[in-house]
C-alpha positions in Angstrom: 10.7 115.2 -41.2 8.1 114.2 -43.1 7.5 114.2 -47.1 4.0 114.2 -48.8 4.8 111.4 -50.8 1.1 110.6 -51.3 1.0 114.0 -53.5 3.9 113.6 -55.4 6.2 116.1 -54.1 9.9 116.0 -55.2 12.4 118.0 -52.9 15.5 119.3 -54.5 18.4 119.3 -52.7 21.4 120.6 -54.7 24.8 120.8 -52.6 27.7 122.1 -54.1 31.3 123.6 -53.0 31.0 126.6 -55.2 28.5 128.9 -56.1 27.9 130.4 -59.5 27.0 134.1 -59.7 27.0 136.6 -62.2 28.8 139.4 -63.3 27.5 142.9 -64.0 27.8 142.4 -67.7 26.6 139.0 -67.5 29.8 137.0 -67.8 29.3 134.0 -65.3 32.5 133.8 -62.5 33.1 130.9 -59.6 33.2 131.7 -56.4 34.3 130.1 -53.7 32.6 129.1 -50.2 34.4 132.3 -48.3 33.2 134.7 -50.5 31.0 136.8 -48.0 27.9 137.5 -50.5 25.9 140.9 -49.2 22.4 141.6 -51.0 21.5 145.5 -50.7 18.1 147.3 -51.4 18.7 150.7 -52.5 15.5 153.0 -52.5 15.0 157.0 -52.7 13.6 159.0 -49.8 9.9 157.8 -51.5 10.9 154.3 -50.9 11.2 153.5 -54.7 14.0 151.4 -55.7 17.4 153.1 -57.3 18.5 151.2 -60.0 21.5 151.6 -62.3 24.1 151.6 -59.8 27.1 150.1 -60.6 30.0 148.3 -58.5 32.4 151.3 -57.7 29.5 153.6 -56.2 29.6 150.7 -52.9 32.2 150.4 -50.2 31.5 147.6 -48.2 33.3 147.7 -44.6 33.9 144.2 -42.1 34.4 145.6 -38.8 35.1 148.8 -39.7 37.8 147.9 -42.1 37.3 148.7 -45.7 37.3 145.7 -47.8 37.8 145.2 -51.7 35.2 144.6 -53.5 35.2 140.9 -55.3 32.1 140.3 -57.0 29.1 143.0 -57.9 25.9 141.9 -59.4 22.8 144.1 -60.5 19.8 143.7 -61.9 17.1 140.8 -61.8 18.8 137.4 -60.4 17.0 134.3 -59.4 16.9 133.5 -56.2 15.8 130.2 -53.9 13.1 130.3 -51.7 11.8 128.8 -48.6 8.7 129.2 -47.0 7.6 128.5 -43.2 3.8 128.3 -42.7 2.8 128.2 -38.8 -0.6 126.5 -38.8 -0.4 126.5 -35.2 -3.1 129.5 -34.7 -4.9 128.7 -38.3 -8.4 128.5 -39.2 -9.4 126.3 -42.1 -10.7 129.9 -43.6 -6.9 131.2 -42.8 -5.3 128.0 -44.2 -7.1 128.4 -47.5 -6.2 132.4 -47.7 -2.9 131.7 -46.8 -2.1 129.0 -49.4 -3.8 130.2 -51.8 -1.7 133.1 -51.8 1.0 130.9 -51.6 -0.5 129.0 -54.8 -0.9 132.3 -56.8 3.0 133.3 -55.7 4.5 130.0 -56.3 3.2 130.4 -60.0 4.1 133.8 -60.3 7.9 132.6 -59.8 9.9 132.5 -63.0 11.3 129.3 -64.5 15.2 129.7 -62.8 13.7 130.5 -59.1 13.0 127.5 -56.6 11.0 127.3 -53.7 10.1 124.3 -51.2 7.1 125.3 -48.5 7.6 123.7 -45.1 3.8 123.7 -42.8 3.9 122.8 -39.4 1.7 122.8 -36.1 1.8 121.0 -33.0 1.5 117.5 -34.6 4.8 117.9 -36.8 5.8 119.2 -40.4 5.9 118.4 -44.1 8.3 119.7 -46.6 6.8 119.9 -50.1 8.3 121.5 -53.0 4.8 122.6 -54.4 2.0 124.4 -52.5 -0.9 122.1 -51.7 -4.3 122.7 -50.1 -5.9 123.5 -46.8 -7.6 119.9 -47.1 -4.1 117.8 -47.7 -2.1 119.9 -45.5 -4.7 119.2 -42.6 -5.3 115.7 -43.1 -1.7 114.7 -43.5 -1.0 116.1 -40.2 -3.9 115.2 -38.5 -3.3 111.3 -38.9 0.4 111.2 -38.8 2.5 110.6 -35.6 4.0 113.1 -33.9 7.1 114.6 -35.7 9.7 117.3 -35.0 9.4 120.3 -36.0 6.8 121.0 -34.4 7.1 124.4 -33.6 8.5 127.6 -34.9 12.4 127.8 -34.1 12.6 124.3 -35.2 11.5 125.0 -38.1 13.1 127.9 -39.0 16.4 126.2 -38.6 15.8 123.3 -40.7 14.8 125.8 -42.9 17.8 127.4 -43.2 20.1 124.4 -43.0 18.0 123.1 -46.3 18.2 126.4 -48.1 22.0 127.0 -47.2 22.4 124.1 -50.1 20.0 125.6 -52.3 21.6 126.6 -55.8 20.8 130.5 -56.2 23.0 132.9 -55.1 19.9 134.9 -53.6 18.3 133.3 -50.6 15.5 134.0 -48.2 12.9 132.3 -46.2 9.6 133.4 -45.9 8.1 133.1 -42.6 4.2 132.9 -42.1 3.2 133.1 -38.1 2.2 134.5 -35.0 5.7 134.7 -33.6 4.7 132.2 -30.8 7.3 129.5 -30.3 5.7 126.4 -28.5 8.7 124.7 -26.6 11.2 124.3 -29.7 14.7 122.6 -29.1 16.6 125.4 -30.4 16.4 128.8 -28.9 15.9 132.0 -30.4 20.0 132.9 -30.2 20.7 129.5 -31.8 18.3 130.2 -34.5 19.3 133.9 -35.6 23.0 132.6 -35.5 21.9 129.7 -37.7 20.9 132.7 -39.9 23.7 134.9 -39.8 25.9 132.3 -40.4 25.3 132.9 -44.1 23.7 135.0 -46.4 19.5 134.2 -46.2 17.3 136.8 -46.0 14.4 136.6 -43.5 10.9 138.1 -44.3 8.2 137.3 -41.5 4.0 137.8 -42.2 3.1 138.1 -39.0 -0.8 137.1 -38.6 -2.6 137.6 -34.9 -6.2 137.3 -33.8 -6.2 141.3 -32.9 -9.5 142.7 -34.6 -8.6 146.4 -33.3 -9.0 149.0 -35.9 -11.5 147.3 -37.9 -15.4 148.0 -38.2 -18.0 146.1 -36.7 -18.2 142.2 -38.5 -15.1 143.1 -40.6 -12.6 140.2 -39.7 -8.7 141.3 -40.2 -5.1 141.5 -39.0 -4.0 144.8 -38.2 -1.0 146.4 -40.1 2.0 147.9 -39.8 5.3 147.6 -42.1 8.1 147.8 -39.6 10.5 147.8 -42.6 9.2 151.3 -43.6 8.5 152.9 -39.7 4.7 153.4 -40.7 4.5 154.4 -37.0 1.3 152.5 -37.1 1.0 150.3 -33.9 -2.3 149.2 -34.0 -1.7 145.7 -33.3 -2.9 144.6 -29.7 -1.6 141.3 -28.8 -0.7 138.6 -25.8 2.5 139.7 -24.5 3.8 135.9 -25.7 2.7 137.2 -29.0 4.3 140.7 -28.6 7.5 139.3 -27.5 7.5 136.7 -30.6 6.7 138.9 -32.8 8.8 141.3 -31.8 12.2 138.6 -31.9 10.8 137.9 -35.2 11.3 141.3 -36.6 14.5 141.6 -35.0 15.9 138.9 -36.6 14.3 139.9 -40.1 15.8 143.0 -40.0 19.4 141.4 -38.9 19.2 139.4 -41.8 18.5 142.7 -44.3 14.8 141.5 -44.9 11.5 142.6 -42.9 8.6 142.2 -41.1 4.8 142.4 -42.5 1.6 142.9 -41.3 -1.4 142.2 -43.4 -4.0 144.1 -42.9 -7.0 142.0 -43.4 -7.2 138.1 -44.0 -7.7 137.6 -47.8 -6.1 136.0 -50.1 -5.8 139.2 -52.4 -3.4 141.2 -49.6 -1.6 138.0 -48.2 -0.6 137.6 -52.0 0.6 141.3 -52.7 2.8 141.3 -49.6 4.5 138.0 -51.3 5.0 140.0 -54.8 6.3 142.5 -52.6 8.9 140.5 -51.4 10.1 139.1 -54.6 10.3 142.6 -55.8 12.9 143.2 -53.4 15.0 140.1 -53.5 14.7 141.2 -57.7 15.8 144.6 -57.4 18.5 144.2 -54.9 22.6 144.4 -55.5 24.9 142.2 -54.6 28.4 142.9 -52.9 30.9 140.0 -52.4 33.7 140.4 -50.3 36.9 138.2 -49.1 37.4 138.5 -45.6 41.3 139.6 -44.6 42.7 137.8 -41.6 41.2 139.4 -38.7 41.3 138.6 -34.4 37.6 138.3 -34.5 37.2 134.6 -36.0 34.2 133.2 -34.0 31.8 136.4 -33.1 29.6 138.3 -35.3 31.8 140.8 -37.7 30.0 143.7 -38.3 29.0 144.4 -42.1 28.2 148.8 -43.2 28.0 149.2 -46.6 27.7 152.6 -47.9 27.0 154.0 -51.7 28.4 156.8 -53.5 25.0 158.1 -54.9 25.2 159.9 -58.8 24.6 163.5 -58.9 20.6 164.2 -58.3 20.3 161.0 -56.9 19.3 162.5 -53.4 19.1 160.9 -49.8 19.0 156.8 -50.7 18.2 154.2 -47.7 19.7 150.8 -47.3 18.6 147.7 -45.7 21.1 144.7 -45.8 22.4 142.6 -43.1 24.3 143.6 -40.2 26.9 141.1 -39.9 28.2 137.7 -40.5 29.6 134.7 -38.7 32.7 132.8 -39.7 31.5 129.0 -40.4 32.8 126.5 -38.5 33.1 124.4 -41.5 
């Protein structure tokens, strides 16, 4: 893969055994690899986020079987970042909205997150640990040879195998396409295990060429948030582009993040829907677990985590992810 050394980008790659997290009352405890580490958003029947919550209102279940809770967190953590940008079905219009956004996000980011930004398109990729523009991105690909990735499984999965070393506790990627995949090695089912073989969060922005629902000369993406069942399906697509989209959302909402639709093309909406995000990596809890000895040591063990709401608290929703794989190594 290649680096834009010509801009000055430094990558950082931090690889360690353990991983440091933090107790509720700030106190900093070790943990070690086996630790299975489940971030939770809690919100109200209005969707707005419950906080004060503390570790003995969650049970947290592995296949059914109730498991102790070994490490609770709260409040706002930092977390690591990575970001996917499909330029595949971009206009040099969409490039700049798209990285501008990314721009104003990346500077939004407080001094303990990290992020690196990986852009691809048919002619290969370029990981960066900054957010460059339409001009750089397009001319570094345009003149390089041909690199892998090249296309959207690929890189997703190198991705996730470069932010499964990242230092934060908290991890997601941030996925910015059309859903297509264009003839990657690594299939969809090798991809959302990649995923689930640790704790990452996916969040896909899924942007098409579908104009439906908008008013004569008005250029946009139509919307729906499939994390919230809008019930708005205004989006008419290719069925390549259904079915992409479609395996993207699955897997986002496997992972315990979600899908995104903007509705129109500018910078302004891209970059809300990004703030969004954050917000909920920020406001989420965290529930670490230490798996007993159990049959099922190569399939996916299924994660339910329930909470014992306090009086008045009403009906609250959870998103998380569903399960987990044992690693290999």
């Amino acid at each position: 893969m290649l680096k834009l050394s010509r801009f000055a980008a430094v990558v950082f790659l931090v690889v360690g055994v353990s991983t440091i997290a933090h107790a509720q009352d700030g106190e900093k405890v070790t943990v070690s690899a086996n630790l299975v580490s489940v971030n939770v958003s809690v919100t109200d029947s209005r969707g707005r986020y419950v906080q004060g919550l503390d570790g003995g209102q969650f049970e947290v279940f592995d296949d059914g079987v109730r498991q102790r809770v070994a490490h609770f967190s709260a409040g706002d953590a930092p977390f690591s970042l990575g970001i996917v940008y499909d330029m595949h079905p971009t206009t040099r219009e969409r490039a700049a909205a798209v990285l501008g956004a990314l721009k104003r996000f990346a500077g939004a980011l407080r001094r303990d997150d990290d992020f690196f930004l990986l852009v691809f398109n048919e002619r290969g990729s370029a990981e960066v640990g900054f957010v460059p523009t339409a001009e750089q991105i397009g001319e570094h690909l345009a003149f390089i040879p041909a690199r892998e990735p090249n296309s959207l499984y690929d890189a997703v999965y190198l991705a996730a195998e470069n932010i499964r070393s990242r230092p934060r506790a908290k991890k997601a990627l941030l996925v910015i396409s059309d859903g297509i995949d264009h003839s990657s090695r690594h299939s969809y089912s090798e991809l959302r295990r990649k995923v689930g073989e640790f704790d990452v969060q996916l969040y896909g922005i899924v942007v098409s060429d579908s104009d439906v629902g908008q008013r004569p000369g008005e250029s946009g993406w139509a919307f729906e948030d499939l994390t919230r069942r809008t019930g708005r399906r205004t989006l008419s697509v290719s069925a390549d582009a259904a079915l992409g989209q479609a395996a993207l959302d699955e897997m986002s909402r496997a992972s315990g993040g979600g899908s995104y639709f903007p509705q129109t093309e500018g910078e302004r909406e891209l970059f809300g829907v990004c703030a969004r995000i954050a917000l909920d990596l920020r406001s989420q809890y965290t529930v670490g677990f230490y798996p007993g000895v159990v049959s099922n040591t190569s399939g996916l063990h299924k994660i339910r985590v329930r909470v014992n709401p306090s009086g008045g608290s009403g009906r609250l929703q959870l998103s998380y992810r569903e399960g987990y794989r044992r690693r290999k190594d």
